[in-house]
N, CA and C atoms as a LAMMPS dump frame, in Angstrom:
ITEM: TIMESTEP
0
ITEM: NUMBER OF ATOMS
240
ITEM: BOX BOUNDS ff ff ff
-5.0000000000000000e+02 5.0000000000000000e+02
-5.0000000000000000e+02 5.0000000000000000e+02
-5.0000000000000000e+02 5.0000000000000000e+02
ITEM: ATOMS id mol type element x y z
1 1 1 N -48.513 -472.251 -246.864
2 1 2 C -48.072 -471.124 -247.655
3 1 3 C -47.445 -470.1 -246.705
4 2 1 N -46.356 -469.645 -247.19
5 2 2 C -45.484 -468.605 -246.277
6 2 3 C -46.299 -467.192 -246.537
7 3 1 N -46.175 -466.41 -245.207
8 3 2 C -47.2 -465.124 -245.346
9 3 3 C -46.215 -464.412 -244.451
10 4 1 N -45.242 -463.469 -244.933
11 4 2 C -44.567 -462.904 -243.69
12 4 3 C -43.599 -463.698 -242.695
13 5 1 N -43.884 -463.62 -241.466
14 5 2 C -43.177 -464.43 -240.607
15 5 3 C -44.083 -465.733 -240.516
16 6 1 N -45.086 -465.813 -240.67
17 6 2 C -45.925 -467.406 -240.073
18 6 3 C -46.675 -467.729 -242.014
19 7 1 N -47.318 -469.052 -241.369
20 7 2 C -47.083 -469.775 -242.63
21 7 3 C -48.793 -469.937 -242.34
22 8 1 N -49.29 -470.113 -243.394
23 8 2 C -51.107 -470.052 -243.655
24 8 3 C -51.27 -471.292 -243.613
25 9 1 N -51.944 -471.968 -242.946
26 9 2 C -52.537 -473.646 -242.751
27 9 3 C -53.486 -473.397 -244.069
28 10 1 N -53.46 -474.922 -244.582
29 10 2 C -54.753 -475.485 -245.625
30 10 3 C -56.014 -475.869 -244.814
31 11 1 N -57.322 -475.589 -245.318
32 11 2 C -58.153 -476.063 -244.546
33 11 3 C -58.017 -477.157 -243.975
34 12 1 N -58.491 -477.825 -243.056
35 12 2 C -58.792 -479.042 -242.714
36 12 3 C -59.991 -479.766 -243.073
37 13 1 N -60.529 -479.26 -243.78
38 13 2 C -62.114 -479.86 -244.056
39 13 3 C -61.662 -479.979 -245.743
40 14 1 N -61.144 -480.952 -246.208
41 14 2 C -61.279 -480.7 -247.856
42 14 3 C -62.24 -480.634 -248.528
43 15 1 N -63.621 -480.434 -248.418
44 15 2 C -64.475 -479.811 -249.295
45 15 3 C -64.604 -477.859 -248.836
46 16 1 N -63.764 -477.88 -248.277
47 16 2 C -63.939 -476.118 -248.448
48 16 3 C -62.405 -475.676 -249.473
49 17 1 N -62.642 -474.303 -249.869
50 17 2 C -61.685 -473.567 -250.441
51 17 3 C -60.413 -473.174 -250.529
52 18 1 N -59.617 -473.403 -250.317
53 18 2 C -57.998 -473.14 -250.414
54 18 3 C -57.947 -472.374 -249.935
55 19 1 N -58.728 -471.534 -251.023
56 19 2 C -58.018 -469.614 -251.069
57 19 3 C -58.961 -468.919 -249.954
58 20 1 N -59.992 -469.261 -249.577
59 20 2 C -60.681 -468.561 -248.646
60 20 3 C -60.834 -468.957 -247.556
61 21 1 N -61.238 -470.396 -247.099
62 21 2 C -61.435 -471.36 -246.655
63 21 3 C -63.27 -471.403 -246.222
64 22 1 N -64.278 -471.526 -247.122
65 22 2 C -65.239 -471.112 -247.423
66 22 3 C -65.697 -472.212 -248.337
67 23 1 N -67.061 -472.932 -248.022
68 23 2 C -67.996 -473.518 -249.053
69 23 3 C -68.666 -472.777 -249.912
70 24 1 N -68.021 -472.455 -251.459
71 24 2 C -69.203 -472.305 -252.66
72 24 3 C -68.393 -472.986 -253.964
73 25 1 N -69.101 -472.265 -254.542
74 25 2 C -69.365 -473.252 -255.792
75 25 3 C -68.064 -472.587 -256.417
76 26 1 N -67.549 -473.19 -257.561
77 26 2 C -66.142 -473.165 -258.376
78 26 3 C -66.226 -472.026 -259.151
79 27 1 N -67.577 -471.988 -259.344
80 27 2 C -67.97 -470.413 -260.44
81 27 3 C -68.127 -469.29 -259.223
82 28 1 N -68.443 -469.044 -258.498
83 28 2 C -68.832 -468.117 -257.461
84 28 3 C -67.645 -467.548 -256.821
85 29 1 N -67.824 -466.192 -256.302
86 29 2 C -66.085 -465.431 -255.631
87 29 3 C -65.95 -466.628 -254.492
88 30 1 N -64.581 -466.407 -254.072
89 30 2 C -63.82 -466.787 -252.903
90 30 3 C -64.738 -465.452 -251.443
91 31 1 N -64.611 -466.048 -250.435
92 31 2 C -65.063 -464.79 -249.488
93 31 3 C -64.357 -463.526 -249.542
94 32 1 N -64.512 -462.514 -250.136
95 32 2 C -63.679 -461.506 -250.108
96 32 3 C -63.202 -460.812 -248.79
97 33 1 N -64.139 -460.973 -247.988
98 33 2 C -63.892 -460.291 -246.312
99 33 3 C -63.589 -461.333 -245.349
100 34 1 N -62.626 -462.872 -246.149
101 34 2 C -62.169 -464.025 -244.933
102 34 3 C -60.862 -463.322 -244.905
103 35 1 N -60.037 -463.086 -243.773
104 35 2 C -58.557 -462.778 -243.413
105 35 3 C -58.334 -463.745 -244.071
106 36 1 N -58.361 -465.471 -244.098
107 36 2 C -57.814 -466.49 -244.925
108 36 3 C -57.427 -465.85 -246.531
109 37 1 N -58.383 -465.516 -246.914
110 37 2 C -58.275 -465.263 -248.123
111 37 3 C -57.41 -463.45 -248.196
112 38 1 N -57.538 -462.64 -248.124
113 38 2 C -56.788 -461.735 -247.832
114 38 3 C -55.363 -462.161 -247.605
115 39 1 N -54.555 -462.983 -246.762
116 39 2 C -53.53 -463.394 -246.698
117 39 3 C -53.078 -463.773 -247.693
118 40 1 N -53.993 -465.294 -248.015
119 40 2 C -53.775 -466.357 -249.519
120 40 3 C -52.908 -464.814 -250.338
121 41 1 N -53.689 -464.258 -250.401
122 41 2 C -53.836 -463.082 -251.885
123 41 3 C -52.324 -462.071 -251.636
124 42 1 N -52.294 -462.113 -250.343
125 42 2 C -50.909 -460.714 -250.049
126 42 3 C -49.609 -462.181 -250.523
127 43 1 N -49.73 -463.251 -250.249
128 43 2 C -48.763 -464.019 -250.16
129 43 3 C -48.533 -464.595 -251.798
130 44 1 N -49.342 -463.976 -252.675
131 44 2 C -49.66 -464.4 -254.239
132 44 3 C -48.987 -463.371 -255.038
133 45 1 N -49.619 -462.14 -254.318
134 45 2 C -49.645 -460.816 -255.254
135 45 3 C -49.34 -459.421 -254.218
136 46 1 N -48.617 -460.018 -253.204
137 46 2 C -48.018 -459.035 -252.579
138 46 3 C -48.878 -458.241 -252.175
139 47 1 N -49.45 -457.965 -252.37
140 47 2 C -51.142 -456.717 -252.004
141 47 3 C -52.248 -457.685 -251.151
142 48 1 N -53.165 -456.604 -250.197
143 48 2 C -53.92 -457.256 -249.567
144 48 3 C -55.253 -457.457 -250.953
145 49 1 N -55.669 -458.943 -250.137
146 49 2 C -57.05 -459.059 -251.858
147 49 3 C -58.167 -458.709 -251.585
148 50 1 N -58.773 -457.907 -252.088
149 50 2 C -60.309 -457.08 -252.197
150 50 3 C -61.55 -458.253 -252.9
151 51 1 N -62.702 -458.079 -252.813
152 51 2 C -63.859 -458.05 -253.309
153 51 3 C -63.693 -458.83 -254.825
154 52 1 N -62.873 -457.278 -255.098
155 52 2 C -62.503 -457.531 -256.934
156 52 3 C -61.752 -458.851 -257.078
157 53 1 N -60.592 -458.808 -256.316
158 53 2 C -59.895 -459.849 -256.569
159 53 3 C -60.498 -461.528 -256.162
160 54 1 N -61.342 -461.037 -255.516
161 54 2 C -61.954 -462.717 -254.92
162 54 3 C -63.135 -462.784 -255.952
163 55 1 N -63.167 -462.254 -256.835
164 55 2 C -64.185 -462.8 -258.143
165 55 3 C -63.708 -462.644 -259.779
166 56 1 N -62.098 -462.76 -258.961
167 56 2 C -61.378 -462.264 -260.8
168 56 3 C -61.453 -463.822 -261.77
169 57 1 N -62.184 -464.868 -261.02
170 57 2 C -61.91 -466.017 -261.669
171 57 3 C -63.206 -466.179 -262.168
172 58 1 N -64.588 -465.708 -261.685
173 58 2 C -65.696 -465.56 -262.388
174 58 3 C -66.278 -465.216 -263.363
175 59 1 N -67.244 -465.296 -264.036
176 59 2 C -67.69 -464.723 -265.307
177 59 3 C -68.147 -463.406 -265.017
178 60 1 N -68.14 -462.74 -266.294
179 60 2 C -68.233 -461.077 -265.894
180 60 3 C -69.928 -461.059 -265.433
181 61 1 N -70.795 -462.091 -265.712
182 61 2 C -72.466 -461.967 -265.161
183 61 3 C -72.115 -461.837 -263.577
184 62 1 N -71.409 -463.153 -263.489
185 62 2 C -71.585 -463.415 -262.064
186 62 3 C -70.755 -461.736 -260.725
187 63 1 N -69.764 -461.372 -261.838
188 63 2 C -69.165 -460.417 -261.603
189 63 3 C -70.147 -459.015 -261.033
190 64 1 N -70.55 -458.893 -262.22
191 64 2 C -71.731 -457.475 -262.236
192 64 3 C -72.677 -458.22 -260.891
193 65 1 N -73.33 -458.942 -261.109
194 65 2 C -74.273 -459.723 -259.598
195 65 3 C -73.864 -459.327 -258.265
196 66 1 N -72.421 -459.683 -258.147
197 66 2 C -71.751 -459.662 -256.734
198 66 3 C -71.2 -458.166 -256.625
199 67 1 N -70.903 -457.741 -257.488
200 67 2 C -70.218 -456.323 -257.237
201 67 3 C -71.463 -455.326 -256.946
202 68 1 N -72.947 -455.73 -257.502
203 68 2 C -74.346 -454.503 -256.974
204 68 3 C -74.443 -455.089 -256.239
205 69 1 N -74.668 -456.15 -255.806
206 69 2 C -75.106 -456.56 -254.079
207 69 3 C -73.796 -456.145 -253.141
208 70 1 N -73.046 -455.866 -252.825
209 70 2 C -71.41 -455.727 -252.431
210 70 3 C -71.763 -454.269 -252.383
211 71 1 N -72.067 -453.604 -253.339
212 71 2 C -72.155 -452.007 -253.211
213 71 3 C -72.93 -451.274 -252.706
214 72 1 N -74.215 -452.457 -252.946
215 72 2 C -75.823 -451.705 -252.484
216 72 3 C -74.937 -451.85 -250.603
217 73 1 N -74.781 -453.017 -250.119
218 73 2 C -74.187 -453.203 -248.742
219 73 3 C -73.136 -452.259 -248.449
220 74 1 N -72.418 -451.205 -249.155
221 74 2 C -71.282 -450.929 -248.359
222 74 3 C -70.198 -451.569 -248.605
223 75 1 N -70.094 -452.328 -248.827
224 75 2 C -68.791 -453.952 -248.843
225 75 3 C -67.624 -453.864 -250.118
226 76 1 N -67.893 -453.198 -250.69
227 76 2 C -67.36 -453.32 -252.021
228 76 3 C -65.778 -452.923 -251.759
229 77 1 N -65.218 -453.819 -252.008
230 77 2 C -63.628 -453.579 -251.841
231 77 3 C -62.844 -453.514 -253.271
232 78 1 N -61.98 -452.986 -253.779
233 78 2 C -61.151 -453.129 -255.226
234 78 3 C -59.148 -452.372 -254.785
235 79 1 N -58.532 -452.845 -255.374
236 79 2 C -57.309 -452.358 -255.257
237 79 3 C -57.408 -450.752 -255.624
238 80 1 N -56.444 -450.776 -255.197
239 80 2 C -56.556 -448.914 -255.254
240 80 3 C -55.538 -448.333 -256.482
């Protein structure tokens, strides 16, 4: 995938993630704080990808879950 001037490698391990390059489950966010994934996301949607965006494919439970643990930590990232 083209990102700017250099181009984003696919994992090499095909049981990890595309978009993050990270083992979890299909329901669960992408790593919100992998540069992999941050890139993936600027090279998608032009913007760097937050927290929010690495769990926009989840259910809103799993959503609310990750966003109080994410906040209680400090971590909580969202577009501005």
């Amino acid at each position: 995938m083209k990102v700017g001037d250099f181009n984003l490698m696919p994992p090499l391990d095909p049981t990890l993630c595309p978009a993050c390059k990270r083992k979890h489950e299909p329901d669960q966010p992408h790593d919100g704080s992998a540069l992999h994934f941050m890139y993936w996301w600027k090279a998608k949607h032009d913007r760097w990808g937050t927290w929010k965006d690495a769990m926009s494919h989840c259910t809103p439970e799993v959503q609310r879950a990750w966003e109080t643990a994410l906040r209680e930590r400090g971590a909580w990232t969202e577009p501005e």
